[in-house]
C-alpha positions as a Markdown table, in Angstrom:
| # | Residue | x | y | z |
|---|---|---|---|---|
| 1 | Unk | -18.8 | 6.5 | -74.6 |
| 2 | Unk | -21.5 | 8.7 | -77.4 |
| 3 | Unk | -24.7 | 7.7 | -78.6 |
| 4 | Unk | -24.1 | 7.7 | -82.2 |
| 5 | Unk | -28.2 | 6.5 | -82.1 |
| 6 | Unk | -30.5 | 8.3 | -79.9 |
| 7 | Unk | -30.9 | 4.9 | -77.9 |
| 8 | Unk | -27.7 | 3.3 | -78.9 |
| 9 | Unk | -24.6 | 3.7 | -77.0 |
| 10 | Unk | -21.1 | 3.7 | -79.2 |
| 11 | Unk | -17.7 | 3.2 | -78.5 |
| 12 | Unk | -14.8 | 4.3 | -80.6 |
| 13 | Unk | -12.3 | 2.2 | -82.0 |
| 14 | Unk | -8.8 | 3.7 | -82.9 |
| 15 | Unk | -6.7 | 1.2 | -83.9 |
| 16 | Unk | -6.8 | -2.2 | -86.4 |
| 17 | Unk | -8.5 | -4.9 | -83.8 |
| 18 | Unk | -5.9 | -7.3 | -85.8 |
| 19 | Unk | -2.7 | -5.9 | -86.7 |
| 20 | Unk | -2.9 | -2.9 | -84.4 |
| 21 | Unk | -2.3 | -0.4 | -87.2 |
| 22 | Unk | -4.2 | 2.6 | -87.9 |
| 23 | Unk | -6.8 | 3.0 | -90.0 |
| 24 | Unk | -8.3 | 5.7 | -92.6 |
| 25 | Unk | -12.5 | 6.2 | -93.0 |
| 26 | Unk | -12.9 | 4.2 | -95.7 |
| 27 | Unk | -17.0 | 5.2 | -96.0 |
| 28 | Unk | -18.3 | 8.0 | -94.2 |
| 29 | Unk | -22.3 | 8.7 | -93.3 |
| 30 | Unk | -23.7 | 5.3 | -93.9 |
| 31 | Unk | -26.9 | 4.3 | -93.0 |
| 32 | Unk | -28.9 | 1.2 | -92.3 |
| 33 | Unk | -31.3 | 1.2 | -95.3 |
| 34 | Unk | -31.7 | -2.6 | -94.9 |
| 35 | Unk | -33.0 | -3.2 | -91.4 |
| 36 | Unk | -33.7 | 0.5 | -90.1 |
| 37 | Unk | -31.4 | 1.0 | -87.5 |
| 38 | Unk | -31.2 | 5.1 | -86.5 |
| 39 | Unk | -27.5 | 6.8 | -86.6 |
| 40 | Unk | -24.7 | 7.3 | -89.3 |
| 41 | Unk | -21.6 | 4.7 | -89.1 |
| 42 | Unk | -18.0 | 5.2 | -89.9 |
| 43 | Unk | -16.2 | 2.0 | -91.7 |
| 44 | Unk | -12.3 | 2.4 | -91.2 |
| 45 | Unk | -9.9 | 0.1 | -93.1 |
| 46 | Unk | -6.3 | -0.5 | -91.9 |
| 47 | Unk | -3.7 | 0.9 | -94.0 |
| 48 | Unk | -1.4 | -2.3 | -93.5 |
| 49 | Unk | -3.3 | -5.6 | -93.4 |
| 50 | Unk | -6.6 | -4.6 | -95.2 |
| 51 | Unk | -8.7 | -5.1 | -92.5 |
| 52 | Unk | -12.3 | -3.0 | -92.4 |
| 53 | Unk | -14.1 | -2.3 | -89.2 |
| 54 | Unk | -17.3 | -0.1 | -87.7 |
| 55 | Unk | -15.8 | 2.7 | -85.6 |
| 56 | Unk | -17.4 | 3.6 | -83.5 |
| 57 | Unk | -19.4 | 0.6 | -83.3 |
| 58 | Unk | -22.4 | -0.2 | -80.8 |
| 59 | Unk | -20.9 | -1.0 | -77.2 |
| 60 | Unk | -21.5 | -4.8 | -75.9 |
| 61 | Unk | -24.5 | -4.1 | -73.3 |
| 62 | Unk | -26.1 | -2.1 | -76.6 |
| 63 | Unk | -25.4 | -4.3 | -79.6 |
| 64 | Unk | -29.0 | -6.1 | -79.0 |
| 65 | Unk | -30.7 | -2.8 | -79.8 |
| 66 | Unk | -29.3 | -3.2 | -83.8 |
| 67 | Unk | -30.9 | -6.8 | -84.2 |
| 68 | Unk | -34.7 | -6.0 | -83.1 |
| 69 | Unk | -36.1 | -5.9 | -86.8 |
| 70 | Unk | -33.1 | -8.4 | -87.7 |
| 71 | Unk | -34.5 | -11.3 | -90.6 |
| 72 | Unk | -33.2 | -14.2 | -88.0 |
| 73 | Unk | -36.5 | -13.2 | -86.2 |
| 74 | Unk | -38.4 | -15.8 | -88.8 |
| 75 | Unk | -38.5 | -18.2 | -91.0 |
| 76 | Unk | -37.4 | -17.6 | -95.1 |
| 77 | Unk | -36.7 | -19.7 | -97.8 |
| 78 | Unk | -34.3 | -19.2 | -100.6 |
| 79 | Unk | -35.7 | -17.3 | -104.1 |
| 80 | Unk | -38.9 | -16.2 | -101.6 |
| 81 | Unk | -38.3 | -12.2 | -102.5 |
| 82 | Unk | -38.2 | -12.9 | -106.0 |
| 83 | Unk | -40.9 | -15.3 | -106.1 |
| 84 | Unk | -43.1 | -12.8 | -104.3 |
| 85 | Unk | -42.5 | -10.3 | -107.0 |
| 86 | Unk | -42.7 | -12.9 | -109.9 |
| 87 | Unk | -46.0 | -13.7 | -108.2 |
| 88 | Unk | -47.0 | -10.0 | -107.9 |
| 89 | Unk | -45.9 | -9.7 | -112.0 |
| 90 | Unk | -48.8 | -11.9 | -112.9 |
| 91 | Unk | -46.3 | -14.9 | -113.8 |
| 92 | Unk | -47.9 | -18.4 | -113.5 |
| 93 | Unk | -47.3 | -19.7 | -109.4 |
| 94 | Unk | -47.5 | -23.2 | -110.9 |
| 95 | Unk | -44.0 | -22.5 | -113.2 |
| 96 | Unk | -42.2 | -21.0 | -110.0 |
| 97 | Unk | -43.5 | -23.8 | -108.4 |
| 98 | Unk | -41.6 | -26.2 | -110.5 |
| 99 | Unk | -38.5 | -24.4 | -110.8 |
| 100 | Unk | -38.0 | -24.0 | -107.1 |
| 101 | Unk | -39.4 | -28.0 | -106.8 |
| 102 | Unk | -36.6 | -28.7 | -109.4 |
| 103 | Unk | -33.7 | -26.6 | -108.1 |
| 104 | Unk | -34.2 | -28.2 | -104.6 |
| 105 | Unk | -34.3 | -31.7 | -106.3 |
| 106 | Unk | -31.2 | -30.9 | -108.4 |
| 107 | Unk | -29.1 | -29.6 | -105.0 |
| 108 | Unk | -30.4 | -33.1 | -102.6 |
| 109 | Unk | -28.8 | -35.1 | -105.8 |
| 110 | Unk | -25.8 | -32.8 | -105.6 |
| 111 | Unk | -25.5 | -33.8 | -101.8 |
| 112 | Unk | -26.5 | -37.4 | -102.3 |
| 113 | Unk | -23.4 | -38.3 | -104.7 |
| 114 | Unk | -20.8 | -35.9 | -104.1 |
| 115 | Unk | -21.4 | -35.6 | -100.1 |
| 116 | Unk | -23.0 | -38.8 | -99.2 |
| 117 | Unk | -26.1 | -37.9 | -97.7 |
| 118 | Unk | -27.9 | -41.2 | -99.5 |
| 119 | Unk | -31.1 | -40.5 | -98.1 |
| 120 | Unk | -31.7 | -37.8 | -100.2 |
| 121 | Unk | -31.5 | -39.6 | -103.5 |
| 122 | Unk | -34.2 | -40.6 | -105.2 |
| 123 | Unk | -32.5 | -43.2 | -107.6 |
| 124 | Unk | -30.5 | -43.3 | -111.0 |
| 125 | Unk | -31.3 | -40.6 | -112.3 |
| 126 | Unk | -30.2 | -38.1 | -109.3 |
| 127 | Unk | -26.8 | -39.7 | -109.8 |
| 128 | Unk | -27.2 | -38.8 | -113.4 |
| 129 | Unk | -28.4 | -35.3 | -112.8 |
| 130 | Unk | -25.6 | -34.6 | -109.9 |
| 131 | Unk | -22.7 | -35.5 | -112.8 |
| 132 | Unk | -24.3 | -33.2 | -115.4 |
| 133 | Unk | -26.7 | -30.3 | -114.2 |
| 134 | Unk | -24.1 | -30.4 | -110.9 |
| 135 | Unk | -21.0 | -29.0 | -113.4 |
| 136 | Unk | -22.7 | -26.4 | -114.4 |
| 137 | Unk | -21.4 | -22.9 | -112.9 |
| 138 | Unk | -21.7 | -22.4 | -109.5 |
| 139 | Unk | -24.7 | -24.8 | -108.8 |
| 140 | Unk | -22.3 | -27.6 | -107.3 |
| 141 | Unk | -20.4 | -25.0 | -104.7 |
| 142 | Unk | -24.0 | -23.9 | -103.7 |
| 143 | Unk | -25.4 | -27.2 | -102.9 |
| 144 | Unk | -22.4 | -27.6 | -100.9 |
| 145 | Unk | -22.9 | -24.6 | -98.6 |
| 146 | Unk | -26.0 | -25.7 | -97.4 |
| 147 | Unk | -24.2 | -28.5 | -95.2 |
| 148 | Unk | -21.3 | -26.0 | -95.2 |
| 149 | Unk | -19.4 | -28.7 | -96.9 |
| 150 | Unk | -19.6 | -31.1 | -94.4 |
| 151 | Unk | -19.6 | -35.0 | -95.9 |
| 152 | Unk | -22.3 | -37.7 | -94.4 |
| 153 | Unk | -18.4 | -39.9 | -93.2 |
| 154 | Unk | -18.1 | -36.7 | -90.5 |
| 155 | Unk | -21.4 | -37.2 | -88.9 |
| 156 | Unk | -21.0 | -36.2 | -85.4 |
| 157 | Unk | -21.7 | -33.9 | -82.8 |
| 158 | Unk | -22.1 | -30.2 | -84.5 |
| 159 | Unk | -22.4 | -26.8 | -82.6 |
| 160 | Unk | -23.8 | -23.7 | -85.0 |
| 161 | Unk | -22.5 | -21.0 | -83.3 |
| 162 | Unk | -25.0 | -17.9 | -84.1 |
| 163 | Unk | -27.6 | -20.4 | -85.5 |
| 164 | Unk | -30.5 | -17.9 | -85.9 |
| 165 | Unk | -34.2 | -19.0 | -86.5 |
| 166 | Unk | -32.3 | -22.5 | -86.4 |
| 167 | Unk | -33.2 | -23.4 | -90.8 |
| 168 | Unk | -29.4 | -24.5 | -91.2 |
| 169 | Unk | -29.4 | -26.7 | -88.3 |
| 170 | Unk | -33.1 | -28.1 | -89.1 |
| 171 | Unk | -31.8 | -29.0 | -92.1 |
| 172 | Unk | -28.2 | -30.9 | -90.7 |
| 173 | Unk | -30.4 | -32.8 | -87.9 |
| 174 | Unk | -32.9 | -33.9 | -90.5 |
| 175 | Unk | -29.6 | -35.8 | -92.4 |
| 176 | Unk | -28.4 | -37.3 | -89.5 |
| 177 | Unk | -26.5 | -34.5 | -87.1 |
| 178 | Unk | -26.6 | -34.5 | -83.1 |
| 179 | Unk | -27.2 | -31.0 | -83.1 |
| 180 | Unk | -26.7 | -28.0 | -80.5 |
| 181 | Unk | -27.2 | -24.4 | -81.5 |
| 182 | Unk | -26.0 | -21.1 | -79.8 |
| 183 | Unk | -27.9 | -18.2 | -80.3 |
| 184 | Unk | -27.5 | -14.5 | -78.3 |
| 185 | Unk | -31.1 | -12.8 | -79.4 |
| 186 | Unk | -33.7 | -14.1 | -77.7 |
| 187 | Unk | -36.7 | -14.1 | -80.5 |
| 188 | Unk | -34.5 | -16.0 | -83.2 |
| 189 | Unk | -33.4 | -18.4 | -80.0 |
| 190 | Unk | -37.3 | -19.3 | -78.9 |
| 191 | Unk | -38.3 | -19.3 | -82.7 |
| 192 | Unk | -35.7 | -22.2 | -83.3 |
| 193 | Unk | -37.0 | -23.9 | -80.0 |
| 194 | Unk | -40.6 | -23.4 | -81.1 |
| 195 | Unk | -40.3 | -23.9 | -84.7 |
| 196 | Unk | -38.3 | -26.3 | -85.4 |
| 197 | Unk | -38.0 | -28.4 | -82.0 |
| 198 | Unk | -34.2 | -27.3 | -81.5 |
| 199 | Unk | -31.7 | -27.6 | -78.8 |
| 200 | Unk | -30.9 | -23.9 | -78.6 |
| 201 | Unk | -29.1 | -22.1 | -76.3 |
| 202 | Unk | -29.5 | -18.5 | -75.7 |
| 203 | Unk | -26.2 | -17.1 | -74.6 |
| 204 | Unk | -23.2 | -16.4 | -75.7 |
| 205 | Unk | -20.8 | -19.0 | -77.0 |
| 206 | Unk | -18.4 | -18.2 | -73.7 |
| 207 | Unk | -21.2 | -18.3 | -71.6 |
| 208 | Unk | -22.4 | -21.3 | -72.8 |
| 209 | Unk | -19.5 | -23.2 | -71.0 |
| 210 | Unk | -19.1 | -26.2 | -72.7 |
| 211 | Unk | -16.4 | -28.4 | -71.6 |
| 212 | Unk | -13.0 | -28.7 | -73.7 |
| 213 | Unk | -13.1 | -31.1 | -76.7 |
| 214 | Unk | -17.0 | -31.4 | -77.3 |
| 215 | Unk | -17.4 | -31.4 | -80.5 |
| 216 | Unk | -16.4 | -33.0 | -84.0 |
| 217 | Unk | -17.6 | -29.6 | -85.9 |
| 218 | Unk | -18.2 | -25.8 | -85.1 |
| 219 | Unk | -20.1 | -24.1 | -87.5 |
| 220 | Unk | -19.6 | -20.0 | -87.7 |
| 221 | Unk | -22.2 | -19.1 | -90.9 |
| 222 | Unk | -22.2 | -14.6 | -91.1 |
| 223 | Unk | -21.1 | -14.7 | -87.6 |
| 224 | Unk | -17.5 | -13.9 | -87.0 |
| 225 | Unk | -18.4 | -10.0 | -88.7 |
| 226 | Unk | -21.1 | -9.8 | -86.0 |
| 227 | Unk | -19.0 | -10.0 | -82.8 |
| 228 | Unk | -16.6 | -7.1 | -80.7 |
| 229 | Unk | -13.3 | -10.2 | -80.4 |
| 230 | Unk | -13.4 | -12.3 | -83.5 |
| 231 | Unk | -10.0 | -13.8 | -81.9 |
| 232 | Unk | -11.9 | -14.6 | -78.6 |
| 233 | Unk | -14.8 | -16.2 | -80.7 |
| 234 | Unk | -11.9 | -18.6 | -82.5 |
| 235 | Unk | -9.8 | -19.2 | -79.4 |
| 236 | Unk | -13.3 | -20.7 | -77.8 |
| 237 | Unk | -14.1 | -22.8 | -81.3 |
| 238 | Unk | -10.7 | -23.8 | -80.8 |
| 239 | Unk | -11.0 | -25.2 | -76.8 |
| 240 | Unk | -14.1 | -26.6 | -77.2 |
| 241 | Unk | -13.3 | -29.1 | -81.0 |
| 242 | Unk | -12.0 | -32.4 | -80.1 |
| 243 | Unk | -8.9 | -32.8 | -81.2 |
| 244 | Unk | -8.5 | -33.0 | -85.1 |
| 245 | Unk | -11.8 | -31.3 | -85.1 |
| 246 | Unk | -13.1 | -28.9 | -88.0 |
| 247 | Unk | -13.8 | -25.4 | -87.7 |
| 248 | Unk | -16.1 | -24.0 | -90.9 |
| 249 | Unk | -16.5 | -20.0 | -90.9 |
| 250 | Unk | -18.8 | -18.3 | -93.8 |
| 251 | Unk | -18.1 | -14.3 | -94.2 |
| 252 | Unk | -18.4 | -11.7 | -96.3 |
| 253 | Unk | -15.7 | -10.9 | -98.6 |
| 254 | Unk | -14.4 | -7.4 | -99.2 |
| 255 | Unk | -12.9 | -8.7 | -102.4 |
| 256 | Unk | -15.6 | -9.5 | -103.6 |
| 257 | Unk | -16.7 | -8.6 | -107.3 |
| 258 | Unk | -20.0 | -7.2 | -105.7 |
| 259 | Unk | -18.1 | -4.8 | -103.2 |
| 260 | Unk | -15.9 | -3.5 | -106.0 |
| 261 | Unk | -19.1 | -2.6 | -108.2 |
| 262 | Unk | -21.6 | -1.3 | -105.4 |
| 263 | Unk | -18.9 | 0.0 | -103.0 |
| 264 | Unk | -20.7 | 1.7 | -100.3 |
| 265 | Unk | -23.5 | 0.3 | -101.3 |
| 266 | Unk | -22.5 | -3.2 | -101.3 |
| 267 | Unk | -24.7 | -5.6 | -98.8 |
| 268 | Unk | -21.9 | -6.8 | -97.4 |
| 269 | Unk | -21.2 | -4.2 | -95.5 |
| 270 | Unk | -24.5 | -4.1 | -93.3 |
| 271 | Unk | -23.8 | -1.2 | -90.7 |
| 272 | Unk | -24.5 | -1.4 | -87.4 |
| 273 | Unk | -24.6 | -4.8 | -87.5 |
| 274 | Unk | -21.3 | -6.2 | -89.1 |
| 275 | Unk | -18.5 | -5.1 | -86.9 |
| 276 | Unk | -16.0 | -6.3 | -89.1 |
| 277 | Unk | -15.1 | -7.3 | -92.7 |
| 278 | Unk | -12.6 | -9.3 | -93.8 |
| 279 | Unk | -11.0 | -10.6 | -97.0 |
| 280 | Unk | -9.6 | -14.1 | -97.0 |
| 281 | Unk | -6.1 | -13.2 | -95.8 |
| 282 | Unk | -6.9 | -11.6 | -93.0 |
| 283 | Unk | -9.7 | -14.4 | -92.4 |
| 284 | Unk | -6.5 | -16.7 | -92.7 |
| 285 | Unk | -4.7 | -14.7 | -89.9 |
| 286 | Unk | -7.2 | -14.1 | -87.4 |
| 287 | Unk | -7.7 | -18.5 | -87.6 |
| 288 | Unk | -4.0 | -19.0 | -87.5 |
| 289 | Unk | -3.4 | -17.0 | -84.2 |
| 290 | Unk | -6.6 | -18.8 | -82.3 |
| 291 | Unk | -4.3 | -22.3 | -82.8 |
| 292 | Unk | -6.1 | -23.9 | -85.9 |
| 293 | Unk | -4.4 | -24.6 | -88.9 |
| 294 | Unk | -6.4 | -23.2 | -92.8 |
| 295 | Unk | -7.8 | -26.8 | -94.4 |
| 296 | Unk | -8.9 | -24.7 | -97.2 |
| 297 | Unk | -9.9 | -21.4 | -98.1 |
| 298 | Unk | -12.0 | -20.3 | -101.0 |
| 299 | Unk | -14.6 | -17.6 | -102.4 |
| 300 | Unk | -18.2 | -18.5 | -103.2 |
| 301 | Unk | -21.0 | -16.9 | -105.5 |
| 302 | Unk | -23.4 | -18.4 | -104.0 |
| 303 | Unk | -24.6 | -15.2 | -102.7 |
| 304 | Unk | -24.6 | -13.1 | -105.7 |
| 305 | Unk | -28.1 | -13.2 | -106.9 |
| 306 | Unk | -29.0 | -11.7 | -103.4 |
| 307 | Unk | -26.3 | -9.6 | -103.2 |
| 308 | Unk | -27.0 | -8.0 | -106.3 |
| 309 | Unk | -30.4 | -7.4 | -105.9 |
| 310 | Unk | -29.8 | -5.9 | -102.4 |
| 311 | Unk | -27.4 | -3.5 | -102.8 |
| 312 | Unk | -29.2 | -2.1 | -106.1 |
| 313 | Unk | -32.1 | -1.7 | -103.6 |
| 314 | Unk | -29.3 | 0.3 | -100.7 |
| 315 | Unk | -27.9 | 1.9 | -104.0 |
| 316 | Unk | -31.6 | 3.5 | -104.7 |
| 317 | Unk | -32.0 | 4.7 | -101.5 |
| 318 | Unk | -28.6 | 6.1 | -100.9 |
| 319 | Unk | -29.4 | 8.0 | -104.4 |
| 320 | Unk | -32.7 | 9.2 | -102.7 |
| 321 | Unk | -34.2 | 7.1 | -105.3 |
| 322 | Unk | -37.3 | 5.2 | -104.5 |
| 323 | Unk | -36.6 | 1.6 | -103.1 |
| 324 | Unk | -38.1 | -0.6 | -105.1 |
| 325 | Unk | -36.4 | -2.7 | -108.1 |
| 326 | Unk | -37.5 | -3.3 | -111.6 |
| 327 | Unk | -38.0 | -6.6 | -113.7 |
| 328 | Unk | -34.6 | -6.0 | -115.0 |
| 329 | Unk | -33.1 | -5.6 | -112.0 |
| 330 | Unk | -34.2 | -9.2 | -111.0 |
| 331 | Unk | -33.1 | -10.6 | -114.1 |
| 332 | Unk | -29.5 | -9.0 | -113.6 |
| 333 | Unk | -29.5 | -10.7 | -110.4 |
| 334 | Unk | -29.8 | -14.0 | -111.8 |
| 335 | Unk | -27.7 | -13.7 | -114.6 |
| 336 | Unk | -24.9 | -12.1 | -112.4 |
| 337 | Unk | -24.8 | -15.5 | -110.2 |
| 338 | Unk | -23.2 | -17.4 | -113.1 |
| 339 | Unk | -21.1 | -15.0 | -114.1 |
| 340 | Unk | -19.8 | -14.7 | -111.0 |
| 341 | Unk | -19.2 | -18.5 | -110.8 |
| 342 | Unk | -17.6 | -18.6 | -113.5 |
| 343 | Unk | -15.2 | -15.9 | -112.8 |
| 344 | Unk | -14.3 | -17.4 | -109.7 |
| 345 | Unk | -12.6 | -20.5 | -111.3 |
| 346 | Unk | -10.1 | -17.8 | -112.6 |
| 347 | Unk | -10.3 | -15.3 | -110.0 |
| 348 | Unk | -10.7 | -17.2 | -107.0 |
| 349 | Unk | -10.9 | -14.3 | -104.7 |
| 350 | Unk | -14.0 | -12.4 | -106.3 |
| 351 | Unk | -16.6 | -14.2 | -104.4 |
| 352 | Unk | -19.3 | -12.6 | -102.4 |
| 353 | Unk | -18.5 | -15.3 | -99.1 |
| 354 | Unk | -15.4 | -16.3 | -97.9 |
| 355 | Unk | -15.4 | -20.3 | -97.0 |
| 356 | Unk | -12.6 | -21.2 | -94.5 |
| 357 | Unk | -12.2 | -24.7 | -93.0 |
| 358 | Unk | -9.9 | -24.9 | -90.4 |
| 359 | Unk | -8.7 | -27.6 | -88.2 |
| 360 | Unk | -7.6 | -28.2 | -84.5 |
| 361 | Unk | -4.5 | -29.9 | -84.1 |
| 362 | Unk | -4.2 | -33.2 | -82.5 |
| 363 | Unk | -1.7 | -31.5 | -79.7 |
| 364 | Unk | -0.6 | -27.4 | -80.4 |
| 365 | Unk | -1.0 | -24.3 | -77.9 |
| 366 | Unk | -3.3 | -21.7 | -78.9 |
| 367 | Unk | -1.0 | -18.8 | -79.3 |
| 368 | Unk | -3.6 | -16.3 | -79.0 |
């Protein structure tokens, strides 16, 4: 065991956690220009299945120390960095107040038809408004992720495994959800408590001990690239879904049209933090051996916008460049998102997120 960090003890990792193959540095002296985390991190990526993975990488009793300025630690919307500098532009509050007024109502009609979360419609003309401004690119698909595609018919007991400052599972009690979160760092855990009146548990999913066959849905949203066993973390989805229970993981995808343009500076990436990065086959794999059997597997743009506008900022600083984007740089981000969407109707790897559904067999063995 090194300190790769002068507080942060490291531990290498020599061989592909998946297929057992070696590996070959894929990037070399990368650091945390997002969340400030000391050190320079080594991504490898296996030579035979694809896979891509921090070595070495903070040690289990030390991984806490990479999270202390992490964004779970409070409450943000979606848009709110751009709104801040649209508002810091001299651009009229009252417009972005609309447009973020009118984007939320346009995604509640989305959910309302298409998912059947009736509450939130607000009459004919969200019905209207879900057929029409819902086809346009990518806006239907993002709507969807906020309930990670879950449909009002599979209300049920739901476990977000990971669940932060606790906004995603806010949201999926407020539409009907019996809700449990897990959460491993203690500020996002009490903040979720505090904020939003959650039941949150502050452990890890193993030591949470639920008993087998709890619940209808497991929810793993940017949390599979954050721990040391991605198969353990599966296998123990796996035991504790009823039987024909679904499984929904969100990850970044190093596929993704944004990784191929920013590279090293791509925000998926986020070293020391991510531990892994997968693309959708070896996603696929990882599910397969914990027992579960692939519903559906996609790419989303969702993320692009963000995405974009954070890795030009990583980009900057990795240039020595100062680290604050331009105008243009914002407008890029936005146009980028449907772009993006649409590619991914012909490309449907290319998205910044991998979405995987997975399913627990009524009677199989875990094969491990």
């Amino acid at each position: 065991m090194t300190s790769i960090a002068p507080t942060i003890d490291v531990e290498p990792v020599s061989a592909c956690p998946s297929c057992g193959h070696g590996g070959t540095p894929l990037y070399t002296r990368l650091h945390d220009h997002t969340f400030g985390t000391p050190g320079e991190w080594t991504l490898e990526r296996c030579a035979s299945c694809g896979l891509i993975w921090l070595s070495p990488r903070p040690t289990e009793d030390d991984i806490g120390k990479v999270y202390e300025t992490y964004y779970t630690h409070k409450v943000t919307s979606q848009g709110s960095t751009f709104r801040a500098h649209v508002k810091a532009s001299g651009i009229s509050h009252r417009v972005m107040g609309f447009m973020v007024a009118a984007s939320r109502r346009l995604r509640n009609a989305v959910l309302s038809v298409r998912f059947g979360y009736a509450e939130l419609s607000r009459g004919p003309s969200d019905v209207l408004m879900a057929y029409t401004l819902g086809l346009l690119p990518g806006v239907g698909r993002s709507a969807a992720l906020e309930v990670m595609g879950l449909n009002a018919r599979e209300r049920g007991r739901l476990l977000d495994v990971g669940c932060g400052n606790g906004a995603f599972l806010s949201r999926m009690k407020s539409l009907g959800w019996q809700c449990i979160g897990i959460e491993t760092d203690e500020v996002a855990a009490r903040f979720a408590r505090e904020h939003f009146g959650l039941d949150v548990r502050q452990s890890s999913l193993t030591e949470a001990a639920f008993a087998e066959g709890t619940f209808d849905v497991v929810t793993l949203s940017h949390v599979i690239e954050h721990v040391h066993s991605p198969i353990a973390l599966l296998l123990e989805c796996r035991r504790i879904l009823k039987p024909g229970g679904k499984l929904v993981v969100l990850t970044p995808n190093t596929r993704s049209l944004g990784h191929r343009i920013f590279g090293r500076a791509w925000r998926g990436l986020e070293p020391p933090r991510h531990l892994h990065a997968f693309h959708p086959q070896a996603l696929q794999t990882y599910t397969e051996r914990a027992g579960m059997s692939t519903q559906r597997l996609t790419t989303e743009p969702r993320m692009m916008r963000s995405i974009w506008y954070a890795s030009r900022l990583i980009q900057r600083a990795e240039r020595g460049r100062h680290t604050r984007n331009t105008v243009l740089d914002y407008l890029i981000a936005h146009a980028m998102q449907p772009l993006e969407a649409l590619a991914c109707r012909m490309f449907w790897h290319i998205g910044e997120e991998i979405m995987l559904v997975a399913v627990k067999p009524e009677s199989a063995p875990a094969r491990g």
